[in-house]
PyMOL commands that place a pseudoatom at each C-alpha (Angstrom):
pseudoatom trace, name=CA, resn=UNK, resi=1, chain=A, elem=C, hetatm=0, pos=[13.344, 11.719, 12.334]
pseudoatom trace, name=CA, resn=UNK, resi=2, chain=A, elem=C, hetatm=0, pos=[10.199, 11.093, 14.304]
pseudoatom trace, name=CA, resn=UNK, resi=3, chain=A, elem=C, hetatm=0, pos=[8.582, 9.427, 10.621]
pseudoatom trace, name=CA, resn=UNK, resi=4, chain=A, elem=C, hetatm=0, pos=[11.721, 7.055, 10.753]
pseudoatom trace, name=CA, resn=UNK, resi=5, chain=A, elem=C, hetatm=0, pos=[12.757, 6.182, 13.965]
pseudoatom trace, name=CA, resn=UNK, resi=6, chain=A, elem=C, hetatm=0, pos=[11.971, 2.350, 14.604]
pseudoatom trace, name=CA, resn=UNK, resi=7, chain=A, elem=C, hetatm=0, pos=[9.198, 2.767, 11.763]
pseudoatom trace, name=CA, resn=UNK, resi=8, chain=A, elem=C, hetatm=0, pos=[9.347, -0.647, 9.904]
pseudoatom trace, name=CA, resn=UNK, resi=9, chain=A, elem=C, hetatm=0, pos=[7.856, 0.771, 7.521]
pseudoatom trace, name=CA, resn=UNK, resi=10, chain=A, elem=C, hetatm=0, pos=[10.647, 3.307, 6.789]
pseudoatom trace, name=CA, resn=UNK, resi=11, chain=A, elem=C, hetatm=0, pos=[10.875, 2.234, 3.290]
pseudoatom trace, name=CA, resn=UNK, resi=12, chain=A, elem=C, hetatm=0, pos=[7.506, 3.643, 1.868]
pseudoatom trace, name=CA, resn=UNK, resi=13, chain=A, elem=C, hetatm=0, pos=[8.212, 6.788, 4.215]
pseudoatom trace, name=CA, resn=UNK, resi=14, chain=A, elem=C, hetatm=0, pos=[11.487, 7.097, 2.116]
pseudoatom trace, name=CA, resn=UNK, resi=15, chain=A, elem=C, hetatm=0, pos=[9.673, 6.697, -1.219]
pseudoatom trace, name=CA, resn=UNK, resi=16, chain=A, elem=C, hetatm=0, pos=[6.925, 9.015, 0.003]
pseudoatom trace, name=CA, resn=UNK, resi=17, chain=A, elem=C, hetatm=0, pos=[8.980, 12.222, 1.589]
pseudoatom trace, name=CA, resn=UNK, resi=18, chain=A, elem=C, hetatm=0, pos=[12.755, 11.446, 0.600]
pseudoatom trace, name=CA, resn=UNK, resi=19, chain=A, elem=C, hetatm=0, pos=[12.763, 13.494, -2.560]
pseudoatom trace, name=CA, resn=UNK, resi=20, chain=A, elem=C, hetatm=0, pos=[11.497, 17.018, 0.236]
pseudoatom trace, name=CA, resn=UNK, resi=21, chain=A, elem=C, hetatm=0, pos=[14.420, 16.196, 2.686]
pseudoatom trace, name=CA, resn=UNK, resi=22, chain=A, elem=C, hetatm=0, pos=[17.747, 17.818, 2.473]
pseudoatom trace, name=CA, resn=UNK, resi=23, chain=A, elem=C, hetatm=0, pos=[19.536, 14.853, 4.067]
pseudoatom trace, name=CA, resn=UNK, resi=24, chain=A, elem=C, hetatm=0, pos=[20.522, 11.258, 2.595]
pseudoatom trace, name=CA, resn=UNK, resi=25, chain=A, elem=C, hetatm=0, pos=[18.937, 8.250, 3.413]
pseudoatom trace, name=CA, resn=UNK, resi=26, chain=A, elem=C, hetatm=0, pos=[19.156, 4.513, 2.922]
pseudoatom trace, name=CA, resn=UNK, resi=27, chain=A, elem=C, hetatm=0, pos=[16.702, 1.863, 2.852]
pseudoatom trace, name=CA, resn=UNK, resi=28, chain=A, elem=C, hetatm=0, pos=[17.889, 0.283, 6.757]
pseudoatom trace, name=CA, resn=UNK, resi=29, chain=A, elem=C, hetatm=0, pos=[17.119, 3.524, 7.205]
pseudoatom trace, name=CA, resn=UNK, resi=30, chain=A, elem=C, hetatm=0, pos=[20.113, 5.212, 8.317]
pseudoatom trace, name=CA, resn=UNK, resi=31, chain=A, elem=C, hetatm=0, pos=[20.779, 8.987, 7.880]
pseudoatom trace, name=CA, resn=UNK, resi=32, chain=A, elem=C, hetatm=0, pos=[23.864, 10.338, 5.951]
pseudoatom trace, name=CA, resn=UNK, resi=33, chain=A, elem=C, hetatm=0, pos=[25.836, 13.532, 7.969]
pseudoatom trace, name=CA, resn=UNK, resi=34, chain=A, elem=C, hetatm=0, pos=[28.933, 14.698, 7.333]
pseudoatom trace, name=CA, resn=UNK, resi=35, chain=A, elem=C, hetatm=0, pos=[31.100, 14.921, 11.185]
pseudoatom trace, name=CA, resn=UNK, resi=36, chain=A, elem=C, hetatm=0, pos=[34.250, 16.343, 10.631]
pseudoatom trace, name=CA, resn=UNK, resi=37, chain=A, elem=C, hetatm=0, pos=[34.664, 16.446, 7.400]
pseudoatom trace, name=CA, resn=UNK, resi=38, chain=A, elem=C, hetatm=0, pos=[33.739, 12.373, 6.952]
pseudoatom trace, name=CA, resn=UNK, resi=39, chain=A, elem=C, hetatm=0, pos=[30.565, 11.148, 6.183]
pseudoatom trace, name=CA, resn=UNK, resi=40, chain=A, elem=C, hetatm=0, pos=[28.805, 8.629, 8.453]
pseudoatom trace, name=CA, resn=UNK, resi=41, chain=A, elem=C, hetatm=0, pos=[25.743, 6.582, 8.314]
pseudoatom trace, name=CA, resn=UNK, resi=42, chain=A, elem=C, hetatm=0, pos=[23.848, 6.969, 11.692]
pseudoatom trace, name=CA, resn=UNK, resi=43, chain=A, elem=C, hetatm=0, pos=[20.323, 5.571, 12.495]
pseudoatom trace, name=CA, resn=UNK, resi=44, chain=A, elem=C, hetatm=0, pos=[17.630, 7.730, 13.285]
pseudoatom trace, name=CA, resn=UNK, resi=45, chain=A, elem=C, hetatm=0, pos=[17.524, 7.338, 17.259]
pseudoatom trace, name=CA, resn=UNK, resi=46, chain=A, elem=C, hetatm=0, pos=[20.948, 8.342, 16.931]
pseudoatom trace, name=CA, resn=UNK, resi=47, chain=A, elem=C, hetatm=0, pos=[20.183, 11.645, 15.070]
pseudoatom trace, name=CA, resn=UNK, resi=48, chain=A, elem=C, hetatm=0, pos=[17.518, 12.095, 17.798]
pseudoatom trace, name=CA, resn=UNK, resi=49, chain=A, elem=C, hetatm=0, pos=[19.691, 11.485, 20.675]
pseudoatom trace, name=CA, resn=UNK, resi=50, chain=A, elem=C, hetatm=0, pos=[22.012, 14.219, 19.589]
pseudoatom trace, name=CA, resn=UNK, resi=51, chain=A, elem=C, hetatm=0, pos=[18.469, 16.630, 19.924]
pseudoatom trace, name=CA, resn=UNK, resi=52, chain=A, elem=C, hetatm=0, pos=[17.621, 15.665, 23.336]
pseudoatom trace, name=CA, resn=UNK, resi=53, chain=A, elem=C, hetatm=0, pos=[21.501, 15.613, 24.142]
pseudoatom trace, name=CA, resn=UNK, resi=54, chain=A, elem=C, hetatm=0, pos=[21.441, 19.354, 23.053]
pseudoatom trace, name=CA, resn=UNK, resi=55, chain=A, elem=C, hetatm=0, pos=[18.010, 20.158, 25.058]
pseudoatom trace, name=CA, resn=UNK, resi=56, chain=A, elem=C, hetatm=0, pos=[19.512, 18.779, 28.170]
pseudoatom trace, name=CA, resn=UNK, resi=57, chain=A, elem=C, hetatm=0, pos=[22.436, 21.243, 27.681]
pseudoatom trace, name=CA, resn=UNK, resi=58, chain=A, elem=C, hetatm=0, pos=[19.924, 23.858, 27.519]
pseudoatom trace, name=CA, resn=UNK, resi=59, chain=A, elem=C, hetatm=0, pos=[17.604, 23.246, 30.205]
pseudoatom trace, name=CA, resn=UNK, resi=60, chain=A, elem=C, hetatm=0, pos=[20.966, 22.518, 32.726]
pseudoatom trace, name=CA, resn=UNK, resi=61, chain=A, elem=C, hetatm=0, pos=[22.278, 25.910, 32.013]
pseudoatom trace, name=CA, resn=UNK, resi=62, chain=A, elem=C, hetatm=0, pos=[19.361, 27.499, 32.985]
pseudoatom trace, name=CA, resn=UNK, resi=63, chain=A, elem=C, hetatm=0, pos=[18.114, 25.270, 36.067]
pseudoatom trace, name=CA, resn=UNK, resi=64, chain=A, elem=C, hetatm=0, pos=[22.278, 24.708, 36.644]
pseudoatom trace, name=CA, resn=UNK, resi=65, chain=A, elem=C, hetatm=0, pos=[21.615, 20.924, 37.724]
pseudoatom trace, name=CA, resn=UNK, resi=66, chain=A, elem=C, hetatm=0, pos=[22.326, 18.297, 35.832]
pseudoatom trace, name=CA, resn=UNK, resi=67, chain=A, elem=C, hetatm=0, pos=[18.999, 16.444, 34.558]
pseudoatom trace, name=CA, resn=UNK, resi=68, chain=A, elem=C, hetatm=0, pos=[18.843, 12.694, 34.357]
pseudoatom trace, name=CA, resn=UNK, resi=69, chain=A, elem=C, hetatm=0, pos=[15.596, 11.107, 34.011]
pseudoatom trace, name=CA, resn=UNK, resi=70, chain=A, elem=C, hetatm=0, pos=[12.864, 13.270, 31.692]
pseudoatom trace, name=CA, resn=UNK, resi=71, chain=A, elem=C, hetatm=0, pos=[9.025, 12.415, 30.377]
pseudoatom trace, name=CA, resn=UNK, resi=72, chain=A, elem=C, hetatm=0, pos=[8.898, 11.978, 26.777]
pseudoatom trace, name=CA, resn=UNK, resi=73, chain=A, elem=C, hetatm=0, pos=[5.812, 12.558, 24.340]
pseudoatom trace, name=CA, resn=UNK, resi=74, chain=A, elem=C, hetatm=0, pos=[5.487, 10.609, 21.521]
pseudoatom trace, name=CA, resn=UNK, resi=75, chain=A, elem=C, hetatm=0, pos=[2.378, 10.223, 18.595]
pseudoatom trace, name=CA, resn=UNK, resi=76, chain=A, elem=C, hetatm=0, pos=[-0.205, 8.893, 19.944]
pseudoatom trace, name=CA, resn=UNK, resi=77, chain=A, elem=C, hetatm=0, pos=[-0.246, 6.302, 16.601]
pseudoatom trace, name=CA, resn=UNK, resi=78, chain=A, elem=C, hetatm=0, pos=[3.260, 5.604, 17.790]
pseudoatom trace, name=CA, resn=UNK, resi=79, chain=A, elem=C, hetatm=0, pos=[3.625, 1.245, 17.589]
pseudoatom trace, name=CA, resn=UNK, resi=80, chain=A, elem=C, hetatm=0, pos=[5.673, -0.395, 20.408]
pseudoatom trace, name=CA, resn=UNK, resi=81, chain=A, elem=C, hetatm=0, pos=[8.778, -0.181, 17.745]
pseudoatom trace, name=CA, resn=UNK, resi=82, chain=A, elem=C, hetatm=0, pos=[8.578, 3.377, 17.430]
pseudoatom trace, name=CA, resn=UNK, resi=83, chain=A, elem=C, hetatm=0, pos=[8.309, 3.662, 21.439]
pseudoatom trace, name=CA, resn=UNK, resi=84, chain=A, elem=C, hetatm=0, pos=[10.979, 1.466, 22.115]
pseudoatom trace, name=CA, resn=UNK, resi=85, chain=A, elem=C, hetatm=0, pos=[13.005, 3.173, 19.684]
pseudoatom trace, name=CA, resn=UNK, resi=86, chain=A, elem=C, hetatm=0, pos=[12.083, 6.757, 20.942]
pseudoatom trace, name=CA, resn=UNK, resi=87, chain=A, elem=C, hetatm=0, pos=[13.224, 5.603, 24.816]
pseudoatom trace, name=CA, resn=UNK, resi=88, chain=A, elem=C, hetatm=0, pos=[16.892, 3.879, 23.327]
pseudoatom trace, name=CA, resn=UNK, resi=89, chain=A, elem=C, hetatm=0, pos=[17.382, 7.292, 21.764]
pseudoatom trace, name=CA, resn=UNK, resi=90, chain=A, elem=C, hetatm=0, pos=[16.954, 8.536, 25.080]
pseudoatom trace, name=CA, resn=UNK, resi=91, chain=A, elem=C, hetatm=0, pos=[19.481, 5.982, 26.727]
pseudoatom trace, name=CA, resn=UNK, resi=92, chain=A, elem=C, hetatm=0, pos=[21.896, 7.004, 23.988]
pseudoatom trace, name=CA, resn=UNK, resi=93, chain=A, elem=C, hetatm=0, pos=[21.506, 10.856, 25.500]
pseudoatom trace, name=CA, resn=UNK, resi=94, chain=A, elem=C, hetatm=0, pos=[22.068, 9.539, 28.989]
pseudoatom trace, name=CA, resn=UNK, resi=95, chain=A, elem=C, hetatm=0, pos=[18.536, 9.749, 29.916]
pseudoatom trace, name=CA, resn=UNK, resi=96, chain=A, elem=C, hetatm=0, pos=[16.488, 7.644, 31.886]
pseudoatom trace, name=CA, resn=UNK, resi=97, chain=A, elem=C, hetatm=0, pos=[12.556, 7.891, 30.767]
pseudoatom trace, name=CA, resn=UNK, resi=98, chain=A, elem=C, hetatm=0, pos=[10.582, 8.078, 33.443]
pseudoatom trace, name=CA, resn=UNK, resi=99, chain=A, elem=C, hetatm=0, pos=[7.342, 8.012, 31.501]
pseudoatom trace, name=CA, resn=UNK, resi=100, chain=A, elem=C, hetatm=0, pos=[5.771, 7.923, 28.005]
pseudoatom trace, name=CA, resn=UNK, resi=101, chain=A, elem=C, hetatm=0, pos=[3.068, 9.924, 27.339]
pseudoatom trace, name=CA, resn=UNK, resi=102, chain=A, elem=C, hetatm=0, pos=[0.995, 10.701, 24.297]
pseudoatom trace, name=CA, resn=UNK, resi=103, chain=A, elem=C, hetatm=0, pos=[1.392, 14.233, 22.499]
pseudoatom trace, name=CA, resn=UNK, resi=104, chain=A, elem=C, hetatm=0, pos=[-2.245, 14.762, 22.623]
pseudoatom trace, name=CA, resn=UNK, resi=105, chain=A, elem=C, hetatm=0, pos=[-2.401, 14.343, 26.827]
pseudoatom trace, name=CA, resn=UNK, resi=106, chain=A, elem=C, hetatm=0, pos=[0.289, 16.412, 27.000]
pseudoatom trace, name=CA, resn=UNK, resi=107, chain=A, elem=C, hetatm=0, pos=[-1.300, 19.049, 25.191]
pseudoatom trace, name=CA, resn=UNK, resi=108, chain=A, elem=C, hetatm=0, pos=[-4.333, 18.384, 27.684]
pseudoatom trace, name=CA, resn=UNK, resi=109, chain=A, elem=C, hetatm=0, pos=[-1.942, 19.103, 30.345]
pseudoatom trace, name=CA, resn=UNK, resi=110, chain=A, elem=C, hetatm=0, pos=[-0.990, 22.140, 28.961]
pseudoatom trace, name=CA, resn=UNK, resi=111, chain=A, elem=C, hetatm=0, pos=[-4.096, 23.390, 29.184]
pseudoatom trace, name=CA, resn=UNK, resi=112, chain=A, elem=C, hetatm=0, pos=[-4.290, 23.304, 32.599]
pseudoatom trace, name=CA, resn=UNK, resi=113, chain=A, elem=C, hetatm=0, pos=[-7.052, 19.785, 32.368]
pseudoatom trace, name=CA, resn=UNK, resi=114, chain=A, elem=C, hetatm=0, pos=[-4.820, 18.005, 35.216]
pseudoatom trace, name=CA, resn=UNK, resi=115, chain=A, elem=C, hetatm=0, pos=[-5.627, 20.720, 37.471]
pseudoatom trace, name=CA, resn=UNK, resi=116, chain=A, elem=C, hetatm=0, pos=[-9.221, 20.132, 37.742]
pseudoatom trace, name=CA, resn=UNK, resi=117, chain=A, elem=C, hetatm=0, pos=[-11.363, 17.262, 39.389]
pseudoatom trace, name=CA, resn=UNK, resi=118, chain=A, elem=C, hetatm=0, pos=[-13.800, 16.207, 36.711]
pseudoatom trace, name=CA, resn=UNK, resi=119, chain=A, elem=C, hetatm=0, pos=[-16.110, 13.535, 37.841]
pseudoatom trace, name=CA, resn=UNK, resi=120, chain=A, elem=C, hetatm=0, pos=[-16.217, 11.904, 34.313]
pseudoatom trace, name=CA, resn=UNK, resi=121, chain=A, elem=C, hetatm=0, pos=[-15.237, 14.150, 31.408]
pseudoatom trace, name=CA, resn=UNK, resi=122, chain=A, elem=C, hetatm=0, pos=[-14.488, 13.368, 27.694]
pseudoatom trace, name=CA, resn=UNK, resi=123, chain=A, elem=C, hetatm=0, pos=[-12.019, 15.459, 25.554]
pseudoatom trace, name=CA, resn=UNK, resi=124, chain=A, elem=C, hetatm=0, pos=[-11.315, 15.471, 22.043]
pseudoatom trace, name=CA, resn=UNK, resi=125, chain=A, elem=C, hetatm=0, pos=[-7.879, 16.741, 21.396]
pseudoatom trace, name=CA, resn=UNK, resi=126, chain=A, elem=C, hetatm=0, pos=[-7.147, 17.160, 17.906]
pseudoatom trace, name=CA, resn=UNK, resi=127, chain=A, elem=C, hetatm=0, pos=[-3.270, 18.029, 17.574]
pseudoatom trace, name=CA, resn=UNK, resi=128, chain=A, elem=C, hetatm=0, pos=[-1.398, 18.644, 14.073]
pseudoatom trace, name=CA, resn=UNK, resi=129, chain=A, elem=C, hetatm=0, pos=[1.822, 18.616, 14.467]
pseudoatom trace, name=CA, resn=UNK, resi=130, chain=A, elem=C, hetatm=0, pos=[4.631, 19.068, 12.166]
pseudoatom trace, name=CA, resn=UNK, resi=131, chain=A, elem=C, hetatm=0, pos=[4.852, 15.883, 11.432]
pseudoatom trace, name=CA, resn=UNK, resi=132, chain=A, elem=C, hetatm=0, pos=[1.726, 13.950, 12.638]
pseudoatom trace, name=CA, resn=UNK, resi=133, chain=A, elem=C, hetatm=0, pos=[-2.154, 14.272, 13.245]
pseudoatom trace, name=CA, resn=UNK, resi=134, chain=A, elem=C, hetatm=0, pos=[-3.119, 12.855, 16.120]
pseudoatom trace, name=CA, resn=UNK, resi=135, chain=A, elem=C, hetatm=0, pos=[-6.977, 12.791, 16.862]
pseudoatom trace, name=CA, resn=UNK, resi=136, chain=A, elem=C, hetatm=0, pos=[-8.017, 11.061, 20.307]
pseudoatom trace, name=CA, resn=UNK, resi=137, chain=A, elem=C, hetatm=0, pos=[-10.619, 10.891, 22.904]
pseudoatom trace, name=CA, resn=UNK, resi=138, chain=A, elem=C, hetatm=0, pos=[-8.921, 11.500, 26.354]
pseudoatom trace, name=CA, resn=UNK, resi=139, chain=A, elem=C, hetatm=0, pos=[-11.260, 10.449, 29.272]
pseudoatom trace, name=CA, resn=UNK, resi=140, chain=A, elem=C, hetatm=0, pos=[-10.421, 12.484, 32.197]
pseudoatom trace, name=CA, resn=UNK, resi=141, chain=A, elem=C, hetatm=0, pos=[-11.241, 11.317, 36.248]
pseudoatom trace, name=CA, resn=UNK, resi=142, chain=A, elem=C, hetatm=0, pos=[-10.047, 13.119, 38.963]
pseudoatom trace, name=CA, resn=UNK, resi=143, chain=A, elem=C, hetatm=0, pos=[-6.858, 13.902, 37.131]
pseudoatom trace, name=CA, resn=UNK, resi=144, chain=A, elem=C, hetatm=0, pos=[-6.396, 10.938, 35.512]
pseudoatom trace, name=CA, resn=UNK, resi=145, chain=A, elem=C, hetatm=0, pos=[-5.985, 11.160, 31.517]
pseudoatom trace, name=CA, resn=UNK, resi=146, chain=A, elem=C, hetatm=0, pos=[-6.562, 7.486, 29.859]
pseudoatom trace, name=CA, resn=UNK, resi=147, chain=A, elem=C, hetatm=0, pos=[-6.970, 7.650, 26.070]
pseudoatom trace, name=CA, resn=UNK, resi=148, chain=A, elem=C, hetatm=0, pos=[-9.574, 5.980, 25.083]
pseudoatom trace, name=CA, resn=UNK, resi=149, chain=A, elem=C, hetatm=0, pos=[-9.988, 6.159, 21.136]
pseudoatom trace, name=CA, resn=UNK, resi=150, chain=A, elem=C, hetatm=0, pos=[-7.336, 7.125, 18.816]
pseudoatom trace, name=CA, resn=UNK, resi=151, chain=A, elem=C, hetatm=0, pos=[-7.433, 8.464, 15.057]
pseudoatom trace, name=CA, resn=UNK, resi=152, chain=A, elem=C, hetatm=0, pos=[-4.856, 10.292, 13.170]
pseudoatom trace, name=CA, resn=UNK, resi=153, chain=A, elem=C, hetatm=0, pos=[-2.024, 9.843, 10.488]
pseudoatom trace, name=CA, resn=UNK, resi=154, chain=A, elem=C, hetatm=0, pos=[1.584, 9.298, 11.312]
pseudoatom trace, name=CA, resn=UNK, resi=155, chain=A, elem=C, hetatm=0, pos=[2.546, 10.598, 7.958]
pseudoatom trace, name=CA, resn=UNK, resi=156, chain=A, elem=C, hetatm=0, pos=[0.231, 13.923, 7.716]
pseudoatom trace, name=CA, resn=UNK, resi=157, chain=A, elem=C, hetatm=0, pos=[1.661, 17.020, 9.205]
pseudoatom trace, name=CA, resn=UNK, resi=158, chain=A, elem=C, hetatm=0, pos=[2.572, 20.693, 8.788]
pseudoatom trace, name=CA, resn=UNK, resi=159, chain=A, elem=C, hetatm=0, pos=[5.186, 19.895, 6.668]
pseudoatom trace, name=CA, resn=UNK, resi=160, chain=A, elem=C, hetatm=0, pos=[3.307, 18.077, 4.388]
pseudoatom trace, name=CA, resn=UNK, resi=161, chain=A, elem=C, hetatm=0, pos=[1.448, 21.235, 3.474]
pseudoatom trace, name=CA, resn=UNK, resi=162, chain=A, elem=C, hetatm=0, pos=[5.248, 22.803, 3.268]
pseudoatom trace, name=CA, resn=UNK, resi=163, chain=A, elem=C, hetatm=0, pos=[5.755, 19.835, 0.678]
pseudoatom trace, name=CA, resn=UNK, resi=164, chain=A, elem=C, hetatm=0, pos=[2.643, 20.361, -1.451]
pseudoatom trace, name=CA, resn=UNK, resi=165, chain=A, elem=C, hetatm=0, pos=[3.282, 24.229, -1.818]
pseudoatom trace, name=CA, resn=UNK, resi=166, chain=A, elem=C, hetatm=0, pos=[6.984, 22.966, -2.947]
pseudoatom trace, name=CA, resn=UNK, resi=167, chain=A, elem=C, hetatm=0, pos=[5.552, 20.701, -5.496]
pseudoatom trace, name=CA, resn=UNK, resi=168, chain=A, elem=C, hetatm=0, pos=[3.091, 23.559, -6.585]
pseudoatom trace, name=CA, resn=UNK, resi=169, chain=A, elem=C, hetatm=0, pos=[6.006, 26.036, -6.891]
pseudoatom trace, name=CA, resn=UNK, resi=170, chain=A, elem=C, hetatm=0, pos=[8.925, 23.959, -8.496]
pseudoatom trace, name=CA, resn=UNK, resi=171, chain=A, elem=C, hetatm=0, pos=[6.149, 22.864, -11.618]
pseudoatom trace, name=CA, resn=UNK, resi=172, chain=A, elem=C, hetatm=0, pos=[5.502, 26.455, -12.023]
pseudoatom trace, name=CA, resn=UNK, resi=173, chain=A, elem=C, hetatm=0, pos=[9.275, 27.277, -11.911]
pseudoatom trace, name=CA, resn=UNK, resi=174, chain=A, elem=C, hetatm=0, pos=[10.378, 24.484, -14.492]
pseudoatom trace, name=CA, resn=UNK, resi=175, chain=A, elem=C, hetatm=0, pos=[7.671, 25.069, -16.815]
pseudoatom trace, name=CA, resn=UNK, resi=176, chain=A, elem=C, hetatm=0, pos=[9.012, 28.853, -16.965]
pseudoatom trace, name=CA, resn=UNK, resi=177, chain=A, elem=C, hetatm=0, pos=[12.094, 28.833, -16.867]
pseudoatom trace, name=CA, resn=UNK, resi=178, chain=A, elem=C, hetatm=0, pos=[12.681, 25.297, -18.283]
pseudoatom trace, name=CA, resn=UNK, resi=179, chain=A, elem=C, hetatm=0, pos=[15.237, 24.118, -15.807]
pseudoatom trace, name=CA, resn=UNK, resi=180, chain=A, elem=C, hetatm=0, pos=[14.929, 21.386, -13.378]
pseudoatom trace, name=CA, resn=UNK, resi=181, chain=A, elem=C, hetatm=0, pos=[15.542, 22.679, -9.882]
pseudoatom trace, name=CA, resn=UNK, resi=182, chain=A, elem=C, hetatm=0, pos=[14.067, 19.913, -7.891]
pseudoatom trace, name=CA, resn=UNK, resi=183, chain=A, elem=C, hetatm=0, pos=[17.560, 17.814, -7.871]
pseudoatom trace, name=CA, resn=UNK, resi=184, chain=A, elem=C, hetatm=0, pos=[19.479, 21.015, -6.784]
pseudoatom trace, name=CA, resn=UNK, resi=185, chain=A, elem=C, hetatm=0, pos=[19.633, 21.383, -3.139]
pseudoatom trace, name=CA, resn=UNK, resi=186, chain=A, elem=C, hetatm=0, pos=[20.077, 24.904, -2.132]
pseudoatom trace, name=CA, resn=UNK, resi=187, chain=A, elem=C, hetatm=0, pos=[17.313, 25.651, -4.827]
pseudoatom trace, name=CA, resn=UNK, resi=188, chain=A, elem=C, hetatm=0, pos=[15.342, 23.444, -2.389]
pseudoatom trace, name=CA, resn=UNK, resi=189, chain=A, elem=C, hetatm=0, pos=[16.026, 24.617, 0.795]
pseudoatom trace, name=CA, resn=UNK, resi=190, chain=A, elem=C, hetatm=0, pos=[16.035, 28.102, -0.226]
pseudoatom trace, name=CA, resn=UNK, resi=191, chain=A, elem=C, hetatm=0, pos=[12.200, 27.336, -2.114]
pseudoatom trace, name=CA, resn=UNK, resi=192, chain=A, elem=C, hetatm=0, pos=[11.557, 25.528, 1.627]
pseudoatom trace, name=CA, resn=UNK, resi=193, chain=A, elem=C, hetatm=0, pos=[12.221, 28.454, 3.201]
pseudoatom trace, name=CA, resn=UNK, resi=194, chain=A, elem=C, hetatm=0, pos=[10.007, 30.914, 1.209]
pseudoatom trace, name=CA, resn=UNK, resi=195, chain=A, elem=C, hetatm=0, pos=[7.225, 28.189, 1.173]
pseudoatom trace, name=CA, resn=UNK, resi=196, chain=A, elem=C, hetatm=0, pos=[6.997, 27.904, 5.406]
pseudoatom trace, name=CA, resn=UNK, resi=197, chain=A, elem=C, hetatm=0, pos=[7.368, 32.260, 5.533]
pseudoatom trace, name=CA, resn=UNK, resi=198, chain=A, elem=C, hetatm=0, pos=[4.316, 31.409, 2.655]
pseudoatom trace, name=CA, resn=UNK, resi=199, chain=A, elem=C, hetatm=0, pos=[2.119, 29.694, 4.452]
pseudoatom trace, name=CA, resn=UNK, resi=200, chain=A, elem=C, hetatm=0, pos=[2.670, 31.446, 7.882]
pseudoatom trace, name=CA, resn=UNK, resi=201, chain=A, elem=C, hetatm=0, pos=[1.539, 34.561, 5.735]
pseudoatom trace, name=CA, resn=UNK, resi=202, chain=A, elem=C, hetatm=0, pos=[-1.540, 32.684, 4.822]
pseudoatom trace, name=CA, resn=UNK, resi=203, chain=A, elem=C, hetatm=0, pos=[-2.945, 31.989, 8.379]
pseudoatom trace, name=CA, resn=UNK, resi=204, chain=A, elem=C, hetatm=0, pos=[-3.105, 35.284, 8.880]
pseudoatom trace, name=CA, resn=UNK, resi=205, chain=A, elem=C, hetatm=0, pos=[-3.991, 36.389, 5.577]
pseudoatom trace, name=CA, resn=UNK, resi=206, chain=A, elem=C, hetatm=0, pos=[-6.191, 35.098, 2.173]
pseudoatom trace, name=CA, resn=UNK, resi=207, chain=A, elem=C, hetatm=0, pos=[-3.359, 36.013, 0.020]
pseudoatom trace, name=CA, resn=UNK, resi=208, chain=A, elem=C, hetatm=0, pos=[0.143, 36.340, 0.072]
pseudoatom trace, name=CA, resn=UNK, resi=209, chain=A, elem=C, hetatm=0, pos=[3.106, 37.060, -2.514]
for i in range(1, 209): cmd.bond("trace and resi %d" % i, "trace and resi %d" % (i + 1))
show_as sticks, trace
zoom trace
């Protein structure tokens, strides 16, 4: 969801990753699920809301207080569109956003970088997500993270290397056995599956079966 949601550009997304995804989508773009037996079109900040409408569940059963407002991270290529989009699918979850923050300063904060008075530091963080790269150069004073130069792709991510291992592996399988798999979906997500185990084999490994 986070390539579509208030991406105006969902269109060439669709072209790009549609055929990988085991959900329907339309050119608006609106997401095809199946509630109940019926099948609805719901936009993608919808979809997302029902995530962060699940999370809060979650984190309220274990801190047993209801949660209200939260801090979201977003890409740090993220356009106002996709922002504004990101904070109505928080609305939708009955969540106020106190703050927007890029993925890459959160992952600065993670590290611990917000506990520490730098007089005038520079950080590259370089974060690859699942479905982004985000590249940036954080300048850090006293605490205070203020991104100063950003690089990245909104479209390159872990899963893309999940996709190119599928294309790899579904040639190989048609040439083979000379059926076409790619239009069957449990083919797919089964293939999906063994492709992610794959290639978390391979960061540990050179080779893998």
């Amino acid at each position: 969801m986070k390539r579509l949601i208030g991406n105006k550009n969902a269109h060439e997304c669709i072209q790009r990753n549609g055929k990988y995804w085991t959900f329907k989508t339309n050119e608006k773009p609106e997401v095809e699920v199946n509630i109940e037996g019926q099948t609805k079109l719901i936009k993608p900040e919808e979809v997302s809301a029902q995530i962060l409408m699940k999370l809060k569940q979650s984190v309220e059963n274990v801190v047993r207080k209801p949660i209200k407002s939260i801090v979201l991270t977003v890409p740090a290529y993220f356009d106002e569109d996709q922002k504004k989009a990101t904070i109505k699918a928080a609305e939708i979850a009955g969540l106020h956003v106190s703050e927007l923050i890029s993925e890459p300063s959160a992952a600065a904060y993670a590290y611990g970088f917000d506990q520490h008075k730098f007089s005038d530091t520079n950080l590259l963080v370089f974060d690859l997500g699942g479905g982004t790269l985000d590249v940036v150069i954080v300048k850090i004073k006293d605490g205070i993270f203020n991104v100063v130069a950003i690089g990245g792709d909104t479209l390159l991510g872990g899963r893309d290397f999940d996709n190119a291992l599928m294309d790899y592996f579904v040639d190989i399988i048609e040439k083979k056995y000379k059926k076409k798999i790619s239009e069957n979906v449990k083919v797919m997500q089964k293939l999906l599956k063994e492709c992610i185990d794959l290639k978390h084999m391979l960061t540990a490994t050179e080779d893998a079966k």
